[in-house]
SEMAR-483833 format. One record per atom (N, C-alpha, C): x, y, z; residue in one letter. Coordinates in steps of 0.2 Angstrom, whole numbers, plus 5000, padded with zeros to 4 digits. Layout:
<atoms>
XYZA;...
</atoms>
This chain:
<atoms>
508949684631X;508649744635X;508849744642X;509049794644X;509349814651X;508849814655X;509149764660X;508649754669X;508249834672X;508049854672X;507449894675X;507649904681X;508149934682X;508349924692X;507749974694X;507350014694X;507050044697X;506150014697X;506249944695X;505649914695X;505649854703X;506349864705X;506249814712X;506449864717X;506249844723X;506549884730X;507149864734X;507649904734X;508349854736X;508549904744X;508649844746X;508749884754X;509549914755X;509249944759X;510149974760X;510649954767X;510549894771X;510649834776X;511349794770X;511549784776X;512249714771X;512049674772X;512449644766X;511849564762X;512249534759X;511849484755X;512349484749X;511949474744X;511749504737X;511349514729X;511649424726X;510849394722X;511149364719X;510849384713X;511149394706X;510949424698X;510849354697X;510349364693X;509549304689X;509649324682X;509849254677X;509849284671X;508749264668X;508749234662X;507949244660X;507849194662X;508349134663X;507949074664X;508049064674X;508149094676X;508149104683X;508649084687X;509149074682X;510049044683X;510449094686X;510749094694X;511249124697X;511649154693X;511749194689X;512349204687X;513149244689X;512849304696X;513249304699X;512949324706X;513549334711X;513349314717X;513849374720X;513749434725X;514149484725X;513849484735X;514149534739X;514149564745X;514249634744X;513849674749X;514049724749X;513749764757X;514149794759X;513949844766X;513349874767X;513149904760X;512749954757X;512149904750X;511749884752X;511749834745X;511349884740X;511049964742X;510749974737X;511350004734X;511650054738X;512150104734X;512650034729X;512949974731X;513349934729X;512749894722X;512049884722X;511749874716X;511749914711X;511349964715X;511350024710X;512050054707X;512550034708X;513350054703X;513350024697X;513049964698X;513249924691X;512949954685X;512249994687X;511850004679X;512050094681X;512550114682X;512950174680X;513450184673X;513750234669X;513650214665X;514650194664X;514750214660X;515650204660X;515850124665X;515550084665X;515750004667X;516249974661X;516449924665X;517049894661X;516649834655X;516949814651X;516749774647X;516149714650X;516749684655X;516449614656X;515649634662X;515849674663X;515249714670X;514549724667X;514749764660X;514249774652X;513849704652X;514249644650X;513949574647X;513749554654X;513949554660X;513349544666X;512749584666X;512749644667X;512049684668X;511649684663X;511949654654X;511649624650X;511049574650X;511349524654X;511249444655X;510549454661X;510649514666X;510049514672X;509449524670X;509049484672X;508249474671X;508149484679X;508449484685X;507949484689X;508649484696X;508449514701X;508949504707X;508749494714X;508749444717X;508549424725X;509149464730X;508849464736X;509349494741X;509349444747X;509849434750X;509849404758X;510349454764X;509849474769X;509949514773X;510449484778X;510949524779X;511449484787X;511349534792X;511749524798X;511649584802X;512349624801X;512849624798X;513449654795X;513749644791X;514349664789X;514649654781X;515149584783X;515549584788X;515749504789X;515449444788X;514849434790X;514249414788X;514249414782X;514149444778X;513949464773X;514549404767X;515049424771X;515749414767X;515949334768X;515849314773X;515849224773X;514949194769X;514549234769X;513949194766X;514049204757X;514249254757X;514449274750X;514949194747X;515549194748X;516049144751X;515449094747X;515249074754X;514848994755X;514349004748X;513949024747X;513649034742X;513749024733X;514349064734X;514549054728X;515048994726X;515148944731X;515448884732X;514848844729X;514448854732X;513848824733X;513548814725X;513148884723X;512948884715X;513348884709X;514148894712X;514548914705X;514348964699X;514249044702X;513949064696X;514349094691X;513949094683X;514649094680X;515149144678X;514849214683X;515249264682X;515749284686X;515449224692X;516049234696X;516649214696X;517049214700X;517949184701X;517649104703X;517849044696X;517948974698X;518548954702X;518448954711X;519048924714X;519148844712X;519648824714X;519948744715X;519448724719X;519148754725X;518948684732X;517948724729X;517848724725X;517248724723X;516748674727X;517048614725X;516448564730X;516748564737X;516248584739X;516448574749X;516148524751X;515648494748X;515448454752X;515548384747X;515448324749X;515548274745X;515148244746X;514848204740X;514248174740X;514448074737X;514148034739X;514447974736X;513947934731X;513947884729X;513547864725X;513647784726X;513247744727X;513247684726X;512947654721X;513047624714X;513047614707X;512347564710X;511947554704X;511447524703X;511447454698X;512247424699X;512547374694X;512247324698X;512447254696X;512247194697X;512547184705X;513147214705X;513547214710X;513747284711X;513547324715X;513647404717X;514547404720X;514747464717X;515347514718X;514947564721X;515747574726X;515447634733X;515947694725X;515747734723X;515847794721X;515847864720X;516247924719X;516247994724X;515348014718X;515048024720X;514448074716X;514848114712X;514848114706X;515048174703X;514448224701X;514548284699X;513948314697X;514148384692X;513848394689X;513648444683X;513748534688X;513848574682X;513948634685X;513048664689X;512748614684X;512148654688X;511648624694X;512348564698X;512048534702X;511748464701X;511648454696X;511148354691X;511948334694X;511548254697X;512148214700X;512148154691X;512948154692X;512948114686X;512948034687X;512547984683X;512747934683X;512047914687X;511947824689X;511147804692X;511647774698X;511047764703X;511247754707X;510847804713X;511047764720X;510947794725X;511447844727X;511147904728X;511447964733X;511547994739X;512047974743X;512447994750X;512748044751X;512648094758X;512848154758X;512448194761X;512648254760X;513348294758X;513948274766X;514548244763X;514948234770X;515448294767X;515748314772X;516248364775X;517048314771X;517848334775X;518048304773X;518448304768X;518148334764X;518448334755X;518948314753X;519548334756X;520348324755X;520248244757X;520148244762X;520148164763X;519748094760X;519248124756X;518648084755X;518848024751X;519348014746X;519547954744X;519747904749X;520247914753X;520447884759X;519747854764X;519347894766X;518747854767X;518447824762X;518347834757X;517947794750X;518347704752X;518947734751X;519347654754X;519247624760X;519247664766X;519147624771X;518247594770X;517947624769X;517247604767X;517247534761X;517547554758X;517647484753X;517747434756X;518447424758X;518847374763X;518447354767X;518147374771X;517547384779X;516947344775X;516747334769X;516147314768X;516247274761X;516847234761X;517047214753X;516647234749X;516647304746X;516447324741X;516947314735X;516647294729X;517147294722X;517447344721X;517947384718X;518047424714X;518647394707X;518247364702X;518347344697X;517747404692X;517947424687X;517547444683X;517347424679X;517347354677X;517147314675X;517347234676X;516847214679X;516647144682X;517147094680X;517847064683X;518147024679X;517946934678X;518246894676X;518046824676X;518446784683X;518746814683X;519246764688X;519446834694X;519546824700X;519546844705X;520346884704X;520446964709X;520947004704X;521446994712X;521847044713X;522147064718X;521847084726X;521247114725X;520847134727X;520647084734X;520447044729X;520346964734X;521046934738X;521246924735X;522146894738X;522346954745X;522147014743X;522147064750X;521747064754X;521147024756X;520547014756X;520047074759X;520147134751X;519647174752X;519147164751X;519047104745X;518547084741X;518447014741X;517746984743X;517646924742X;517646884735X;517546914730X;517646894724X;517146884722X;516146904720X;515746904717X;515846864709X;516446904707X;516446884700X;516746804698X;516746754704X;517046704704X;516346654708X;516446674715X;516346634720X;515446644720X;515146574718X;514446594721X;514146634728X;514546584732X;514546614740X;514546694739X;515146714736X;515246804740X;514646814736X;514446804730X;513946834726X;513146824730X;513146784733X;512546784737X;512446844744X;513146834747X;513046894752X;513446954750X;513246974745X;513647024742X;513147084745X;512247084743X;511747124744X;511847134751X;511947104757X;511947104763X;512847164763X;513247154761X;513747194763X;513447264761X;513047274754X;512847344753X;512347364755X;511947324760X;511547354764X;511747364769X;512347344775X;512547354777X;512847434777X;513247434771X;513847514769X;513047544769X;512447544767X;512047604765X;511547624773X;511547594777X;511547594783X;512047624786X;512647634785X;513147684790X;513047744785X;513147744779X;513147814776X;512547874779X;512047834780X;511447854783X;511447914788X;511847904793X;511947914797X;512447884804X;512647944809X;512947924812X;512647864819X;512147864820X;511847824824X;511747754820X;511547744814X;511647684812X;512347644812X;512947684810X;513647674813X;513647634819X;513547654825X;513647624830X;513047564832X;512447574828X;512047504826X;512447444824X;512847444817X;513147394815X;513747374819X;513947434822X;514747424825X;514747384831X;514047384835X;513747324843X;513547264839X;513447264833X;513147214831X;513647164827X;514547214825X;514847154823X;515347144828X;515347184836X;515547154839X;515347114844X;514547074842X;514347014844X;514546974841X;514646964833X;514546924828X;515746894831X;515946934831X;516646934834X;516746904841X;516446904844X;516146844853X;516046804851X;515346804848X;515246714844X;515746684841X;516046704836X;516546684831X;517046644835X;517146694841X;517946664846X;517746634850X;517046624852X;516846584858X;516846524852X;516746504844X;516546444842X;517246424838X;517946474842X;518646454839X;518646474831X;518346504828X;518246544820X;518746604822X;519246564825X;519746634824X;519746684816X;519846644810X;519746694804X;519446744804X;518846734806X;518246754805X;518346824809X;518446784814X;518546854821X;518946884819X;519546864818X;520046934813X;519846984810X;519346944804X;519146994799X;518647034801X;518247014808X;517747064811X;518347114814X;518647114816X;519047164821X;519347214817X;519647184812X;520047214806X;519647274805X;518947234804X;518347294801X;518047354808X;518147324813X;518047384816X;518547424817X;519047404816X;519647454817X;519547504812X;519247484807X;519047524801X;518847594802X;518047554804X;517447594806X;517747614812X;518047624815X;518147664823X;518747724817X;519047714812X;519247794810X;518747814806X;518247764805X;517747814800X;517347854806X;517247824809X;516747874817X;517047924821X;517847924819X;518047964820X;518148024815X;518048014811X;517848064805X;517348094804X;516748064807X;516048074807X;515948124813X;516248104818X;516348154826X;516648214824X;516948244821X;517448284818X;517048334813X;516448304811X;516248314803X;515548354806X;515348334814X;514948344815X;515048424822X;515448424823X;515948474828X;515948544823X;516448524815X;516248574813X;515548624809X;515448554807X;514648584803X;514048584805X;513948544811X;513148534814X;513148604819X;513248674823X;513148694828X;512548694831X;512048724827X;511348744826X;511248764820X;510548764819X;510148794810X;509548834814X;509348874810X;508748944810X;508348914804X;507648944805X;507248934799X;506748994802X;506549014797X;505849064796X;505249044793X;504649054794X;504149024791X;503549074787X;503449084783X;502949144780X;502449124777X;501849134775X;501249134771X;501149194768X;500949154761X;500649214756X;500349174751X;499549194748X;499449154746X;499449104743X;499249074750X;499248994751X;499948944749X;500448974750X;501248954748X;501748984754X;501748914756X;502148934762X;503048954760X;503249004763X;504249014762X;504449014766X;505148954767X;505448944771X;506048944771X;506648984776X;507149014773X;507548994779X;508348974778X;508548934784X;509348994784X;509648984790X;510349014790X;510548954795X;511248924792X;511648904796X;512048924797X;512048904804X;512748954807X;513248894811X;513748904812X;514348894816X;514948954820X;514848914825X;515148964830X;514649034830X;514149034828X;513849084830X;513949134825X;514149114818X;513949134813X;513749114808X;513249174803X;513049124797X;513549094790X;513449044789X;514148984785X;513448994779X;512648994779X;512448964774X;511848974774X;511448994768X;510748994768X;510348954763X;509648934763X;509248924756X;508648954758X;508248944754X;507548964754X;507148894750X;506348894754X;505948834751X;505348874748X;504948844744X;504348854742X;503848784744X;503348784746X;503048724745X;502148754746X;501748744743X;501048754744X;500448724748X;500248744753X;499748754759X;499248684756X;499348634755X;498848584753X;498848534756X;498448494758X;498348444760X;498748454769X;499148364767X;499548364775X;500348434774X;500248484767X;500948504769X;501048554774X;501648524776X;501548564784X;502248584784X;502348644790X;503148664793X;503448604796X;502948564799X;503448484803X;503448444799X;503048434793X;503348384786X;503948404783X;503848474783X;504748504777X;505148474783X;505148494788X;505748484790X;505948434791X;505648364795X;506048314793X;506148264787X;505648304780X;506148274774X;506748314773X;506748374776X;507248414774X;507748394776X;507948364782X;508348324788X;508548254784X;508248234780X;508148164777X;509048174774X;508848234771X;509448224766X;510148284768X;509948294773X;510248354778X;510448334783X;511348344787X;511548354791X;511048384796X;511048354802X;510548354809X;510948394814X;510648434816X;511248504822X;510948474829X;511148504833X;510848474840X;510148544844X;510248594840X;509648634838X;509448654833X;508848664832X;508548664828X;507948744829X;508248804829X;507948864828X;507348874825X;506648904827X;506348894822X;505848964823X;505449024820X;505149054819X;504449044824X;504248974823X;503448964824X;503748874827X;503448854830X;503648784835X;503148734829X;503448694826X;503148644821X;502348604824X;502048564821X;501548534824X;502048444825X;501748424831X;502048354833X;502748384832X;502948414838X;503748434840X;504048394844X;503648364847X;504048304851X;504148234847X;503848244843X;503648174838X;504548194835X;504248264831X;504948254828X;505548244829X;505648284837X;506148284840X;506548224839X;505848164842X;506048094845X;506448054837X;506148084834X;506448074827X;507048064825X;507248124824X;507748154822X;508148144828X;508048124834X;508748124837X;508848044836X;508447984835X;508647924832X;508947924828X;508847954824X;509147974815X;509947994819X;509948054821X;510648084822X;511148034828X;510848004832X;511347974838X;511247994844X;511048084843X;511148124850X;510248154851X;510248194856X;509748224859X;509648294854X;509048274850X;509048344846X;508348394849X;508448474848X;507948494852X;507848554846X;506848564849X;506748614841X;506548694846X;506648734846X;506548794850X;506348854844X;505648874849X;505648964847X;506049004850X;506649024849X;506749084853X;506249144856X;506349164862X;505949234864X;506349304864X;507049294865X;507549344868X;507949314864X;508449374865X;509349374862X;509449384857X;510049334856X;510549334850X;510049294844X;509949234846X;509349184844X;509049214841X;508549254846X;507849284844X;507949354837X;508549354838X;508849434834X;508949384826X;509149314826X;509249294821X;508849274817X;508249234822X;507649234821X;507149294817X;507049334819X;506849404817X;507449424810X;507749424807X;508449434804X;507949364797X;507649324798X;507649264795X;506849304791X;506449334796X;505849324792X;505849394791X;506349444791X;506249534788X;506549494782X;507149454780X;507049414773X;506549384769X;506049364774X;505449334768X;505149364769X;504849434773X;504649494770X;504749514764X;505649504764X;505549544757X;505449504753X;505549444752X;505349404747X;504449414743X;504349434749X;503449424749X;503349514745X;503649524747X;503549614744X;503949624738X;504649604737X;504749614730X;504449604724X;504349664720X;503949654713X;503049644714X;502849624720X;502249634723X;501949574720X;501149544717X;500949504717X;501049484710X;501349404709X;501349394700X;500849404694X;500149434696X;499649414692X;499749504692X;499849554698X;499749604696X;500449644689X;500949614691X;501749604687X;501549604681X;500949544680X;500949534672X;500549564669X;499949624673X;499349644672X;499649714670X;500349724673X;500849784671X;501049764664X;501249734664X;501649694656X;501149714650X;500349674652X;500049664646X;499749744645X;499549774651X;499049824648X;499649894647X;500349874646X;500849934646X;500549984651X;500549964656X;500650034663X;500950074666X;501250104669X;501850134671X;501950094678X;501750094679X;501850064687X;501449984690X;501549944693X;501349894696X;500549914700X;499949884698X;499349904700X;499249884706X;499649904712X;499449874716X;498949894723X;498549964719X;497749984722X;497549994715X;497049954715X;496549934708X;495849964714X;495550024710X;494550034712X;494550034705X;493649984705X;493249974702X;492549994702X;492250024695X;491450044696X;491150024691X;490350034694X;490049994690X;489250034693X;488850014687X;488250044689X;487649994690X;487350004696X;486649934696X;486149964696X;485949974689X;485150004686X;484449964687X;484249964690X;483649944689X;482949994688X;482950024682X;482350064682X;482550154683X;482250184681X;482550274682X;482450294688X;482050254694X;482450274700X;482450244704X;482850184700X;483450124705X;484150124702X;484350174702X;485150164700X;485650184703X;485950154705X;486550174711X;487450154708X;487850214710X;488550174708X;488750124714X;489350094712X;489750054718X;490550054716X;490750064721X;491750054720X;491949994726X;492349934722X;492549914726X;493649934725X;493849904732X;494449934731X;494949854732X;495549864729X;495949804727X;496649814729X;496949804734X;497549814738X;498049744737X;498649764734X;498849684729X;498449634728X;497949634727X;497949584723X;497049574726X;496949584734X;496649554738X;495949634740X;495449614740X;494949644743X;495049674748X;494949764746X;495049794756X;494349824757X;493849784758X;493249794759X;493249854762X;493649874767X;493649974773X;493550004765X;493950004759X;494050024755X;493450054752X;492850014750X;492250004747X;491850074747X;491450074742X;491250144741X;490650134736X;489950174741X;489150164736X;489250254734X;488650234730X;488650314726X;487650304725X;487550354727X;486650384725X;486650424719X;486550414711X;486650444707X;486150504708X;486350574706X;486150614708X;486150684703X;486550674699X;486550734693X;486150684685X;486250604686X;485850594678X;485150574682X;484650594675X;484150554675X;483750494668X;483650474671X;483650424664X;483950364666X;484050294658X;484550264660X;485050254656X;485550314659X;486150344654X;486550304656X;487050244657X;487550204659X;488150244660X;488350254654X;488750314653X;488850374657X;488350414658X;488450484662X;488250464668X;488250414669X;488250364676X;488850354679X;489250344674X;490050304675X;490350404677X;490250414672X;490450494674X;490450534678X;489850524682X;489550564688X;490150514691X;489950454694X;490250424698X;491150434698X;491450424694X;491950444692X;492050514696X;492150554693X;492150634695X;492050654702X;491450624707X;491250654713X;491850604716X;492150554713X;492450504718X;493050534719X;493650554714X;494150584711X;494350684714X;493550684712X;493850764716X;493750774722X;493550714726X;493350714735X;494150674738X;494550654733X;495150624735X;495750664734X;495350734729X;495950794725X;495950834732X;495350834733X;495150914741X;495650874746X;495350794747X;495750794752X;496850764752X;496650784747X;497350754746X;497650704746X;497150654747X;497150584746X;497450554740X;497750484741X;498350454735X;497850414730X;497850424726X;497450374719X;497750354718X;497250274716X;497450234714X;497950214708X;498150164706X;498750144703X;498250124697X;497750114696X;497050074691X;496750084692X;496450134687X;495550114688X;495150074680X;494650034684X;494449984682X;493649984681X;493349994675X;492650014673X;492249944672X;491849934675X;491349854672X;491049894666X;491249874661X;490849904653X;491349894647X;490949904641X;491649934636X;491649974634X;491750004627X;492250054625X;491750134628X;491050144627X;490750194631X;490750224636X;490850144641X;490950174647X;491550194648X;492150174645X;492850194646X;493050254643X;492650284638X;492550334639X;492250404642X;491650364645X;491450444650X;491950434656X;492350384658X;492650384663X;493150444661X;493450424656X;494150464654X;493950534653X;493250544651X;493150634652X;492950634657X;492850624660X;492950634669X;493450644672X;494050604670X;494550614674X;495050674670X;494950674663X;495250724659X;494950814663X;494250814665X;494150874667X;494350894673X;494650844679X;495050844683X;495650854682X;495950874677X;496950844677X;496950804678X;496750734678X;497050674680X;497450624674X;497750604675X;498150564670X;498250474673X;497850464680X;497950404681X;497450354675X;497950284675X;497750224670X;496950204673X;496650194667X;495950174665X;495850124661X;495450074661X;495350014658X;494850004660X;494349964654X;493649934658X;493849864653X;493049834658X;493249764657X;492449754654X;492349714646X;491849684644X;491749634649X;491049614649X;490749554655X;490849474648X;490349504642X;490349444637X;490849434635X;491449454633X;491849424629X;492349434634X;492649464640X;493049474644X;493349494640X;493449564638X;493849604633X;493849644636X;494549684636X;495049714641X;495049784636X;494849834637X;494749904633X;495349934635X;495749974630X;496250014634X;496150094631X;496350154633X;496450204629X;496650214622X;496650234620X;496950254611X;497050184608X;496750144608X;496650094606X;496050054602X;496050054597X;495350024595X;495349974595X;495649944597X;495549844599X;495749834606X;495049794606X;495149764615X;495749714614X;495949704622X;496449674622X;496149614626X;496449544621X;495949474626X;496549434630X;496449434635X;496749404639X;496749344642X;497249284642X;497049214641X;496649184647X;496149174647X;495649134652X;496249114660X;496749084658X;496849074665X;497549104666X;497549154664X;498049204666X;497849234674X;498249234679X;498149284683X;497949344685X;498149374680X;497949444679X;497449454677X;497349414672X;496549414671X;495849394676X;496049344681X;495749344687X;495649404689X;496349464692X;496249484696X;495749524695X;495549544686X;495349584686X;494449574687X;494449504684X;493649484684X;493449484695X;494049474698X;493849474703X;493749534706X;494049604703X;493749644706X;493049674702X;493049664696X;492449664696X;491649654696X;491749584699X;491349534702X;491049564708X;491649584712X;491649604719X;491149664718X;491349704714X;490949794711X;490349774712X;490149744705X;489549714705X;489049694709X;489349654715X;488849604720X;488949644724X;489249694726X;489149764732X;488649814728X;488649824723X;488249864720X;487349864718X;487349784720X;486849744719X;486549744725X;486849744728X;486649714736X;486249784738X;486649844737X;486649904741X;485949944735X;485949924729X;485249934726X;484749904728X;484649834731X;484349804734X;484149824739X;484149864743X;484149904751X;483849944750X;484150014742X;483650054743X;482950024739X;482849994736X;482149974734X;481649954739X;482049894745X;481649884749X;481449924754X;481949984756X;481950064759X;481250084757X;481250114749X;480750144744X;479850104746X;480050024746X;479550014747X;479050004751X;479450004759X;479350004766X;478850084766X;
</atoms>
């Protein structure tokens, strides 16, 4: 079944579209100057074969907003480096970044991470990275081995190989001694990999051990300290280099929607965006903006700013943090003004959209089950609170995505039935509400929602039938939560903890307990 383009809102700003197959898989990754004109092409008709099996495959498509089409054009780039989607052009330098792996054998090998097209790192072990570099990465693998007699045998031999004889390896697989300080050499390598300040931790600490040595005439010893820092002063120089190109500054935006905070980053270099993601995590307990970040930093290259929408809680704590971790002075800023503040703003008209595309999930699927025409996202509700042939009052409450807009709310004084007709109750109420929104030319709702079954949902519909109206009607049983729809003689049951079925019981609740309350008022009026 063909994607529904006219079910999302696609802006017309440069960006760059990423196409969602069902299972929420990237499958391709496009930029465009124009992103609506350039989406909307695809599903026009006369497309080429392979364009057909993509628009086939779309279940769903996210946007990220730039502030131009060059922009547009290196994020597009970087991105699709990133996800590898499978519709796109597979280049040769696919991985930019390199990640290593330090094996969980009896005796760990330093080894490049390999990983899967859909990102799973292969193999156990500890994971380091992402470093820069790439062309060169083997060459460091080696200096790092060397530097930390690390093995690289694939399997363990009996007797000591070449390895040793060059003294890159102390020889584990022979010598008790190397096999005892063997966990000290990989604790050491897994403390530089960590970071660049840990680097120069080790590196004052094996240039003491190198004074002692030579002050107690252990010339060998001192050799093979010096050797080692000769080492590690090219790895640090790699690391200077690694951090010039890709650390300049990071952005982040931060939004709230039911109770799930989105957070969305742009990296930029030189003052352009190189690279985005977006977070999800749920408003519970300690989760916070200053927690993501610095787990997010844990495993993420450190900038020397750090942009941010809204200023974290404990910023100085973090700061103090992250700049131990990174070596240097790291600082966390809201912008107010400028280029900053423009980028900043540029971050969260993104998670606007986010937040607005397709509108609330419970409402989406509340279109799904009850076949609608449109996403219900003003739902009024009525309902009548009888007490007695003259205590009876209507009540509408009103449901704007998803959530209660109380201004909405609406009593009714029955005034053409007497008795206690339910029914010609719903009717009245119905009809005076809909032709005072016809006079004024007022927008009706997307739902309307009866507290009753199949009676009431009927007088509604002759109500709105005497009007010309065609808007969707459903009423909600209270005993069995049975869902009534038009031209249907079987109620529809909706699974208890479906959302949509929430929304509905919640606005009918709301009906209810306003309609209760405001009967309560006249009674006690009546009796005064």
């Amino acid at each position: 079944m063909t994607f529904d383009i006219s079910k999302i809102h696609i802006p017309s700003n440069p960006g760059i579209y990423l196409m969602k197959d069902s299972d929420e898989k990237i499958i391709y990754i496009g930029k465009a100057k124009n992103l609506k004109n350039r989406v909307r092409s695809y599903f026009l008709k006369n497309q080429n074969y392979k364009t057909q099996k993509l628009v086939e495959n779309i279940s769903d498509i996210e946007f990220v907003l730039t502030d131009n089409e060059s922009e547009a054009f290196l994020l597009e780039s970087n991105m699709i480096k990133k996800y590898r989607p499978r519709f796109n052009i597979e280049l040769k330098d696919q991985q930019r970044y390199t990640y290593l792996r330090i094996s969980d054998e009896k005796y760990p090998r330093l080894l490049v991470a390999r990983r899967t097209r859909d990102g799973k790192f292969l193999g156990k072990g500890k994971i380091f990275g992402p470093f820069t570099q790439g062309s060169s990465k083997l060459l460091t693998i080696g200096t790092l081995r060397k530097a930390f007699q690390i093995r690289i045998c694939k399997t363990l031999p009996k007797k000591v190989c070449l390895e040793y004889h060059l003294g890159n390896c102390e020889g584990p697989c022979e010598f008790k001694d190397a096999q005892e300080i063997y966990p000290q050499h990989v604790a050491a390598l897994e403390e530089v990999l960590k970071g660049k300040n840990q680097t120069k931790v080790f590196t004052e600490k094996l240039k003491e051990e190198m004074k002692q040595a030579a002050d107690l005439q252990q010339f060998e010893r001192a050799k093979e300290i010096r050797d080692t820092l000769i080492r590690l002063g090219s790895l640090q120089t790699k690391q200077k280099m690694e951090y010039v190109e890709n650390s300049d500054e990071e952005y982040f935006g931060i939004g709230e929607q039911d109770q799930v905070a989105t957070v969305m980053n742009f990296r930029m270099i030189n003052g352009v965006i190189r690279d985005s993601d977006k977070f999800f995590f749920d408003l519970v307990g300690d989760n916070s903006f200053s927690n993501f970040l610095f787990q997010y930093y844990s495993t993420h290259k450190i900038p020397k700013f750090i942009l941010v929408s809204e200023i974290p809680d404990n910023k100085e704590l973090l700061e103090s943090l992250l700049s131990e971790q990174a070596g240097f002075p790291v600082r966390i800023q809201s912008p107010k003004r400028g280029k900053r503040k423009e980028i900043v703003d540029l971050i969260l008209k993104n998670i606007k959209l986010i937040h607005t595309k397709g509108g609330n999930p419970g409402l989406v699927e509340l279109k799904e089950i009850l076949g609608l025409p449109d996403i219900p996202n003003v739902i009024e509700c009525f309902d009548i609170s009888n007490h007695g042939e003259d205590f009876a009052v209507g009540s509408m409450s009103r449901f704007v995505d998803g959530k209660p807009n109380k201004s909405g709310y609406r009593k009714f004084k029955i005034k053409t039935v007497s008795g206690r007709d339910d029914f010609a109750m719903i009717g009245e109420v119905i009809k005076r509400r809909y032709f005072r929104l016809l006079e004024e030319n007022s927008p009706l709702p997307d739902l309307i929602l009866i507290d009753g079954g199949k009676g009431q949902l009927s007088a509604a519909l002759k109500s709105l039938q005497s009007l010309g109206l065609k808007t969707s009607c459903v009423s909600l049983a209270k005993e069995n939560e049975e869902v009534y729809v038009p031209n249907q003689k079987e109620p529809i049951m909706i699974a208890k903890n479906k959302d949509s079925l929430k929304i509905l019981q919640y606005a009918r609740d709301e009906t209810h307990r306003f309609g209760v309350a405001y009967n309560r008022t006249i009674r006690k009026n009546q009796i005064k």
